[in-house]
C-alpha positions, 0 to 999 in steps of 0.5 A: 852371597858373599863375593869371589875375591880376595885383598892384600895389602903392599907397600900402603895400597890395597890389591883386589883380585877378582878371584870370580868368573863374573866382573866385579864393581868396587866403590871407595867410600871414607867415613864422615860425620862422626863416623855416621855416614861414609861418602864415596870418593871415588868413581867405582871401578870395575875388574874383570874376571881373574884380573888384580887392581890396585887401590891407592887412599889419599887420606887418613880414615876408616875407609869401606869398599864395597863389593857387588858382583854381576850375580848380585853377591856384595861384600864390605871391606873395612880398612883402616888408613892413617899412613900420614899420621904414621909418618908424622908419628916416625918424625916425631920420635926421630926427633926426640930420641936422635936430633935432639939428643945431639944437641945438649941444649935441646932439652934444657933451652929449646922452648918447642921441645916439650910441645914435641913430646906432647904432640908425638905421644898423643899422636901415638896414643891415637894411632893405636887405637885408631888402628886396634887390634892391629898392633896389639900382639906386638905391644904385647910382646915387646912390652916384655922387653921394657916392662922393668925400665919403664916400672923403675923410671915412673918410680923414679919420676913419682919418688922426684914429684915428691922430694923434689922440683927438679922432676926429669921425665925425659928418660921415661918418655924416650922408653914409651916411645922407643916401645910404641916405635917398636911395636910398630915397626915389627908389626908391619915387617913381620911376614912382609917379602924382601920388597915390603921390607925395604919399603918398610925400613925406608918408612920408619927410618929404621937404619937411623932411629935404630941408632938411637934406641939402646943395643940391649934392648934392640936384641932383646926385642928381635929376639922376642918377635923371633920366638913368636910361636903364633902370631896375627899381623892384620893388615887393616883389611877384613871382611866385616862381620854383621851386627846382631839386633832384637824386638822392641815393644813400647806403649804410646797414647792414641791420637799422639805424635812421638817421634821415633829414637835410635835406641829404640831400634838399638840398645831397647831391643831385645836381645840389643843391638850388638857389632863384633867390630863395635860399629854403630847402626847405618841405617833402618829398613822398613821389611814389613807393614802390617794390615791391621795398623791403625795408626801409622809410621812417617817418615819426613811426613810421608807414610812408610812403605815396605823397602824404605831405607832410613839413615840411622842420622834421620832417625836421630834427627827425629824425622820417624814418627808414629801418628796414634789412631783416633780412636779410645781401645788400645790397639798394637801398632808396629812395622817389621825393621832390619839394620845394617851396621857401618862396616858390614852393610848388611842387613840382619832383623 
């Protein structure tokens, strides 16, 4: 059962209100390893029926709260939180698009400006991805408004490449920027009350990097997000949908050892193991061990017992085995198994 609650985001914290007639506890954990693990951070807060508390995350990543009610009910909320790569993204392009251009030997004898440039893209191509789907009906819509400029200055870059050494880039790379920026920008405003609005503005800079992106477009832009009949702005937070997994047969000789795989459990079964979010396997759950087994499981050299957890790393780790019987018929070994995927955390067979 799912718990009572409900999540909104202000000003870069999370604000969980227990919507319940029963206390809740949340637990704060950031992902690690690869995203193969996540580590709680913090001490577990319990709020009361009806009350509201405020999260605050420290650093970057791909955080999960995990809910549990006094009845048992449990719930994992995913939020995605790169609030420092955000703010060194702004800087980056304020950079770019208004200090340097004030100066008119920045481009030409400034010796670290191209290393701007390569580190601020970069840092934008991984945000965008980092933080998807969020952005994406924005990009969408303000592409609209470059989509002409950008098509004739690669043209102009590649025609350049070609008759010429004296290749400027300059122009193209300020448009993508001013773009993304945008998308950004009026991803996180659209729908935000007049306090987030303020808050928003001061993040992105806007009164002074607006200054520096071209008039025409600027309109063109607000314009578009004006006239946006529908639109989803996702805050990074959602309830995280549980995965899907199948069967999975496989022949091993009798009187062998052969160490167990992921993908067994995984992409081997049938139907495969699938996550609406794309989030990999947290862990296997032993659910049910048959009698008339004559081999045997074991898990860090011990017997497998029904309710065993093993974390999707040990598996990979090659620490599930199964011991063939000592015997020459053939015979069908197998154990019932759940998963659980990293951002749900429930359990599904």
């Amino acid at each position: 059962m799912p718990v009572n609650y409900s999540i909104t985001k202000f000003k870069d914290t999370y604000q969980i209100t227990n919507n319940d007639i029963v206390s809740i506890t949340v637990s704060t954990l950031i992902s690690q390893e690869g995203c193969l693990t996540f580590l709680e951070i913090k001490t577990p807060v319990v709020i009361e029926a009806g009350l509201t508390k405020t999260f605050s995350l420290a650093y970057d990543g791909e955080y999960r709260l995990n809910l549990l009610d006094e009845n048992g009910g449990a719930t994992s909320i995913k939020l995605l939180h790169y609030l420092s790569l955000e703010k060194s993204i702004v800087a980056g392009i304020q950079y770019i698009l208004c200090d340097c251009a004030e100066n008119a030997e920045c481009a030409e004898c400034k010796g670290d400006y191209g290393t701007h440039q390569l580190s601020t893209m970069l840092k934008i191509f991984s945000y965008q991805r980092l933080t998807h789907p969020k952005h994406l009906a924005f990009i969408e819509t303000i592409f609209e408004s470059l989509q002409c400029s950008v098509r004739e200055l690669t043209q102009t870059l590649l025609t350049d490449e070609q008759t010429t050494d004296q290749i400027t880039y300059i122009d193209l790379v300020k448009e993508i920027m001013s773009f993304y920026y945008l998308a950004f920008y009026h991803s996180e405003l659209k729908g935000a009350n007049q306090l987030e609005i303020d808050y928003i503005n001061s993040k992105y800079n806007y009164t002074a990097i607006s200054q520096c992106i071209d008039a025409v477009l600027l309109n063109d832009v607000q314009t578009k997000i004006n006239n946006m009949a529908t639109y989803t702005v996702i805050s990074g937070a959602y309830v995280n949908q549980p995965p899907v997994v199948g069967d999975f047969t496989i022949e091993r000789p009798n009187r062998v050892v052969s160490v167990a795989s992921l993908d067994q459990f995984t992409s081997l079964t049938t139907p495969p193991y699938s996550d609406p979010e794309g989030d990999p396997v947290d862990a296997l759950r032993v659910d049910s061990i048959p009698g008339t087994n004559l081999g045997k499981y074991q898990y860090d050299n011990v017997d497998i017992t029904v309710g065993l957890i093993v974390p999707a790393a040990h598996i990979i780790a090659g620490r599930l085995v199964h011991i063939g019987a000592d015997i020459d018929t053939a015979v069908n070994d197998y154990f019932g198994f759940s998963l659980r995927d990293i951002g749900s955390m429930t359990w599904v067979s």
